[in-house]
VOVEX-226178 format. One record per residue (C-alpha): residue in one letter; y, z, x; residue number from 1. Coordinates in steps of 0.2 Angstrom, whole numbers. Example, Ala and Ser with C-alpha at 12.3 -4.5 7.8 and 13.67 -1.06 7.14 Angstrom:
[rec "a"; [-22; 39; 62]; 1]
[rec "s"; [-5; 36; 68]; 2]
***
This chain:
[rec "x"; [80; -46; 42]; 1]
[rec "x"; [73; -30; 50]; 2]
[rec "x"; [61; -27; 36]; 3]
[rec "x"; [50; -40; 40]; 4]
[rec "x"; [41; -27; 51]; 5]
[rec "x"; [38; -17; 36]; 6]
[rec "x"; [28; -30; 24]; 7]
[rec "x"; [11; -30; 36]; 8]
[rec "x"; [8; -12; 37]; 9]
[rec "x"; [12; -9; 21]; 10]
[rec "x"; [0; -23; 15]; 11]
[rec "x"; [-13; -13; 25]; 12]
[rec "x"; [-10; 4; 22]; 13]
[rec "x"; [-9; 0; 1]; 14]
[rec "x"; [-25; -11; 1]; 15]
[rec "x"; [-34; 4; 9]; 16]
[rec "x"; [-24; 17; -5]; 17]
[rec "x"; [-24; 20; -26]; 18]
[rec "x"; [-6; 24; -32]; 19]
[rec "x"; [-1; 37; -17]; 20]
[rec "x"; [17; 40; -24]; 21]
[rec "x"; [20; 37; -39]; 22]
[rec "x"; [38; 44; -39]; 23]
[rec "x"; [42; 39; -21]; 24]
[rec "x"; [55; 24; -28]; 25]
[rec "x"; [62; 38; -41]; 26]
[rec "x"; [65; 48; -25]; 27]
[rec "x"; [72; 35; -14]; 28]
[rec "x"; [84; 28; -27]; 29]
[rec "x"; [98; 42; -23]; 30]
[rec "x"; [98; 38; -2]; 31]
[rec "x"; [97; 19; -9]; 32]
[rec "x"; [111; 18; -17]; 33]
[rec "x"; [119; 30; -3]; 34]
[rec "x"; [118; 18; 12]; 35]
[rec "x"; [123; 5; 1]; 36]
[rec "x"; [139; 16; -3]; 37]
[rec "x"; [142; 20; 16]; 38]
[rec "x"; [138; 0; 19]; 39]
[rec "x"; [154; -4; 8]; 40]
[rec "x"; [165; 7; 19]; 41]
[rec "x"; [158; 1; 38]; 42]
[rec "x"; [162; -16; 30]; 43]
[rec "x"; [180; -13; 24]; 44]
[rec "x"; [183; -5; 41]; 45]
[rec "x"; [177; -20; 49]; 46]
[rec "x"; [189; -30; 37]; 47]
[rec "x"; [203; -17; 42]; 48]
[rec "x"; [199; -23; 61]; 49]
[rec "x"; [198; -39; 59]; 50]
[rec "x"; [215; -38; 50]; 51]
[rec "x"; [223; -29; 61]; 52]
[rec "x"; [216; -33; 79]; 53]
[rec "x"; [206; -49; 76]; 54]
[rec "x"; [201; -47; 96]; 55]
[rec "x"; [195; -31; 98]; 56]
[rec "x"; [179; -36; 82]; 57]
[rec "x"; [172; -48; 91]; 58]
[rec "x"; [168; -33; 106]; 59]
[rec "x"; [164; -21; 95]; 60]
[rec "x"; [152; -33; 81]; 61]
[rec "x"; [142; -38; 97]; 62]
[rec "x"; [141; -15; 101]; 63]
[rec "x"; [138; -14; 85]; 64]
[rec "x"; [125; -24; 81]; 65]
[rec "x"; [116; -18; 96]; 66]
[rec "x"; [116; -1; 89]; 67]
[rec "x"; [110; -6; 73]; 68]
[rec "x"; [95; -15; 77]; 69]
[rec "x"; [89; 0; 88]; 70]
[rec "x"; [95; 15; 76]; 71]
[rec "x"; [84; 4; 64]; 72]
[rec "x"; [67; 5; 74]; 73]
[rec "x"; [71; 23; 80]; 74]
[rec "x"; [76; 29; 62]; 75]
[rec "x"; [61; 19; 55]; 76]
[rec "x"; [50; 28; 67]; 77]
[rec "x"; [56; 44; 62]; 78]
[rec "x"; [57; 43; 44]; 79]
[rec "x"; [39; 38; 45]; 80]
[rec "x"; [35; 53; 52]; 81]
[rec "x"; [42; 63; 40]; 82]
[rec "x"; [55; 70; 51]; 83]
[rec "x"; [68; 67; 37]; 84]
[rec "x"; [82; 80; 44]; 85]
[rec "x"; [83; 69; 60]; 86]
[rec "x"; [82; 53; 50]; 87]
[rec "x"; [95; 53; 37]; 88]
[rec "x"; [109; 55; 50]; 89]
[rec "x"; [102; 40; 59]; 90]
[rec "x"; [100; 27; 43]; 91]
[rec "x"; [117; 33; 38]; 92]
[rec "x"; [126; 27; 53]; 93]
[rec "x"; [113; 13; 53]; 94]
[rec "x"; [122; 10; 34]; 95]
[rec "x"; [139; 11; 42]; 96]
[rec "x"; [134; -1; 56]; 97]
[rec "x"; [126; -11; 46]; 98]
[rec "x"; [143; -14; 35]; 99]
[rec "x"; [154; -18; 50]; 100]
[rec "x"; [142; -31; 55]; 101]
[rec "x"; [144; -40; 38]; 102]
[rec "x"; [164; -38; 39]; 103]
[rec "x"; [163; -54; 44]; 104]
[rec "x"; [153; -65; 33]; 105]
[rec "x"; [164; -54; 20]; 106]
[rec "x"; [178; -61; 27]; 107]
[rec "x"; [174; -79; 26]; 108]
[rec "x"; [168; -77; 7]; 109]
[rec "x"; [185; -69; 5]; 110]
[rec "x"; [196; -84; 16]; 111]
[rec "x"; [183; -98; 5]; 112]
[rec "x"; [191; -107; -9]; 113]
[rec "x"; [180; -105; -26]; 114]
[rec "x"; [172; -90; -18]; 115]
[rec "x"; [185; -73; -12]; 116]
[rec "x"; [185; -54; -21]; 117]
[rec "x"; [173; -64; -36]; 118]
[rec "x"; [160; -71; -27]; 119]
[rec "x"; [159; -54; -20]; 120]
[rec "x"; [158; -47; -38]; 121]
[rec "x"; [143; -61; -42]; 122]
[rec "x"; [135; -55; -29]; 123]
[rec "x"; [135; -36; -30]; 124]
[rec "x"; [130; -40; -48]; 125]
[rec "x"; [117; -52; -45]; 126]
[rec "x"; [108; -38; -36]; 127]
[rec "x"; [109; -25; -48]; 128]
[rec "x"; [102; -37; -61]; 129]
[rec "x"; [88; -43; -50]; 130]
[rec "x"; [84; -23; -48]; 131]
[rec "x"; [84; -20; -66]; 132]
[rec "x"; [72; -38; -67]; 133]
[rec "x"; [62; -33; -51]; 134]
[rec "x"; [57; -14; -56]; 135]
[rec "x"; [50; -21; -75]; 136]
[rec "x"; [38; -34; -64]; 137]
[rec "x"; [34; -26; -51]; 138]
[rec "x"; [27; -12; -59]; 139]
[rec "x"; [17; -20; -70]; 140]
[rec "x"; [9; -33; -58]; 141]
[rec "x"; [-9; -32; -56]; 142]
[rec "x"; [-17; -28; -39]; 143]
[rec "x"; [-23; -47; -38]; 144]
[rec "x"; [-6; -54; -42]; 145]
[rec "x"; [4; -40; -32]; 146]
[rec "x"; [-4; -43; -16]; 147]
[rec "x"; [-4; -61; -19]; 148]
[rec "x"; [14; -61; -21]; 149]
[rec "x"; [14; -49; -6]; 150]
[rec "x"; [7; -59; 7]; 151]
[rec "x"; [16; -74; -2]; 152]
[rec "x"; [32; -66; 3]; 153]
[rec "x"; [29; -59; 20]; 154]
[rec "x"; [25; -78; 26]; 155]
[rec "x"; [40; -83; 18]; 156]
[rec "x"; [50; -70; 26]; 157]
[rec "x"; [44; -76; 43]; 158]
[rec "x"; [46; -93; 41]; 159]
[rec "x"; [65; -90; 33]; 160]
[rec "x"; [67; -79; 52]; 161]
[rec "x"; [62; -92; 61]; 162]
[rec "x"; [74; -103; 53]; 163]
[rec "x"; [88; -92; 55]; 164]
[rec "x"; [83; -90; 74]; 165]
[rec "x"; [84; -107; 77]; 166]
[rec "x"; [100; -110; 68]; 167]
[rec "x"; [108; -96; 80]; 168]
[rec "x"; [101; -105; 96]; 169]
[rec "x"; [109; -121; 89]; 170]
[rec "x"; [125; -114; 88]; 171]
[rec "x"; [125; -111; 106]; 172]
[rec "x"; [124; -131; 109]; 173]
[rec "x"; [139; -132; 96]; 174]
[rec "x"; [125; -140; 86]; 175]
[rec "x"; [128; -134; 65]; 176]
[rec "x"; [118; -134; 51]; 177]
[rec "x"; [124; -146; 39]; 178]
[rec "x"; [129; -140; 23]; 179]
[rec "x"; [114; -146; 10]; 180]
[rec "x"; [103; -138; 24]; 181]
[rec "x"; [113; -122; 25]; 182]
[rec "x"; [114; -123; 3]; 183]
[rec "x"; [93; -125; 4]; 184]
[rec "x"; [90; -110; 18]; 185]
[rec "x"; [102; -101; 7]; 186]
[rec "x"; [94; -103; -7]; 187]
[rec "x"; [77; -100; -2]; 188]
[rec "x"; [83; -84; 3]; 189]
[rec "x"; [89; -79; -10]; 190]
[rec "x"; [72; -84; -20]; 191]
[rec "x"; [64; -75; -7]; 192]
[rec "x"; [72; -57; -9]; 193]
[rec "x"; [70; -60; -26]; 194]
[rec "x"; [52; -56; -22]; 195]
[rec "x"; [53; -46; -10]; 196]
[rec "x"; [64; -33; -25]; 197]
[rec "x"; [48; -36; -34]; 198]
[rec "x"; [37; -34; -23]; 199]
[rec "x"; [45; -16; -19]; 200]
[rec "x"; [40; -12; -32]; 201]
[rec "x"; [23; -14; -32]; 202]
[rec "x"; [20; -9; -14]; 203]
[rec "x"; [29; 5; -11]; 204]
[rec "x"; [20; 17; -22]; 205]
[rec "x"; [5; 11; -15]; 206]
[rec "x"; [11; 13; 3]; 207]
[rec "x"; [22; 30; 5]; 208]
[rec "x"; [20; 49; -2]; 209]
[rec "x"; [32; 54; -17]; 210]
[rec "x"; [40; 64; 1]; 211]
[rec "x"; [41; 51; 9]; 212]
[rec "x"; [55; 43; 1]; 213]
[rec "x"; [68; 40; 16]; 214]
[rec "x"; [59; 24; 24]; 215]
[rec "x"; [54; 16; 7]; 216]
[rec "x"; [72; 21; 4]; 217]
[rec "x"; [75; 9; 21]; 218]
[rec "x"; [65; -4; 14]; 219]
[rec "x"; [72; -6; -3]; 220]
[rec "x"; [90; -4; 5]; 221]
[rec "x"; [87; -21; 16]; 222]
[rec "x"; [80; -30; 1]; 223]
[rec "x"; [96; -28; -8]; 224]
[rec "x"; [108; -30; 10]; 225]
[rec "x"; [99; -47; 11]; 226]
[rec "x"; [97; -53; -5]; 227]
[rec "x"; [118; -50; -5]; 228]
[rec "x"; [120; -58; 11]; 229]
[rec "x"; [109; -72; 5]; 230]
[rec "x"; [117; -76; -14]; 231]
[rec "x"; [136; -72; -4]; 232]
[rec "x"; [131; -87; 12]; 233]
[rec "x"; [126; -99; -5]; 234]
[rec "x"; [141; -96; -13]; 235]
[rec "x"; [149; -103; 1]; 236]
[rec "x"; [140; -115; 7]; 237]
[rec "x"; [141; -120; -11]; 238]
[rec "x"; [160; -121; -9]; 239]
[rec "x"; [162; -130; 7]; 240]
[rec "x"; [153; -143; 4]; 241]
[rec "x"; [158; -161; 17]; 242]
***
């Protein structure tokens, strides 16, 4: 949920610019679609762990997703800076982290009735048809509409964060959310990175360089990790209804 950080500069910064990079999400495509290739192997090596030495993941999720939340601000910061030979070792281990982390929502779509290796399939494809969708739109939004939709998202965002906040403090109590709470949250997810692939691609041109491809590379990336985490938490919830 990192790139909610990213929506309000980038809502300034593109009000106050034309179309600065035009070619930036042309550029980016290739360290997309890398990080979401490395993301696949951090999580089958979480699988692998959790297989083979189910106590040692919980230790090394909690490491892991300690590192990934800060590699995430220090490779954000750098890539922003157009340091790109220091920053593309730091996304892709922020990739691979970010992999390992999800091993385990993987795992529970795998062990869910209805769901398993398909619902993995559904949800990959789901994203790469919402991409194809989401660059035809958002291209050819106007400036009204685009920062309409923007700002429309960047609430929604927020609010979904709180949300997902509240559900991990409840946990802590032994209190859960119910399961047509946990389909609705879900859902709205989903709808929500729905936009947020569209509004990409409006956004980004108007926010980054065509050189600085790496962290609109970052954003796109955690539009699709979300929007697959999202669609895969429906799916189950969907499954496992009481």
């Amino acid at each position: 949920m990192s790139n909610t950080s990213n929506f309000k500069e980038a809502v300034r910064q593109a009000k106050q610019n034309a179309l600065v990079g035009p070619n930036v999400i042309q550029n980016a495509l290739p360290f997309v679609g890398g990080g979401l290739v490395l993301t696949a192997f951090g999580a089958w090596g979480g699988l692998g762990v959790l297989q083979s030495n189910p106590a040692l993941f919980m230790p090394t999720f909690i490491v892991a997703f300690i590192a990934e939340i800060a590699l995430f601000f220090i490779a954000q910061g750098v890539a922003a800076r157009g340091n790109n030979k220091v920053a593309l070792p730091l996304l892709a281990t922020y990739s691979l982290l970010s992999g390992y982390t999800l091993a385990m929502l993987l795992n529970l779509a795998l062990r869910t009735n209805g769901v398993g290796i398909t619902g993995l399939g559904i949800a990959a494809l789901s994203c790469g048809v919402t991409f194809i969708a989401a660059r035809s739109i958002g291209s050819n939004l106007t400036e009204t509409d685009g920062f309409a939709l923007t700002k429309t998202i960047q609430l929604g965002v927020i609010a979904l964060v709180v949300v997902l906040l509240a559900q991990v403090g409840f946990s802590f109590f032994n209190i859960y959310t119910p399961s047509w709470l946990e389909i609705a949250i879900s859902g709205i997810g989903v709808l929500l990175f729905v936009g947020a692939a569209v509004v990409d691609f409006f956004i980004l041109p108007r926010t980054y360089k065509d050189d600085q491809y790496l962290p609109a590379a970052l954003s796109m990336y955690l539009t699709y990790v979300n929007l697959f985490v999202f669609i895969l938490r429906l799916l189950i919830a969907l499954n496992s209804r009481d």
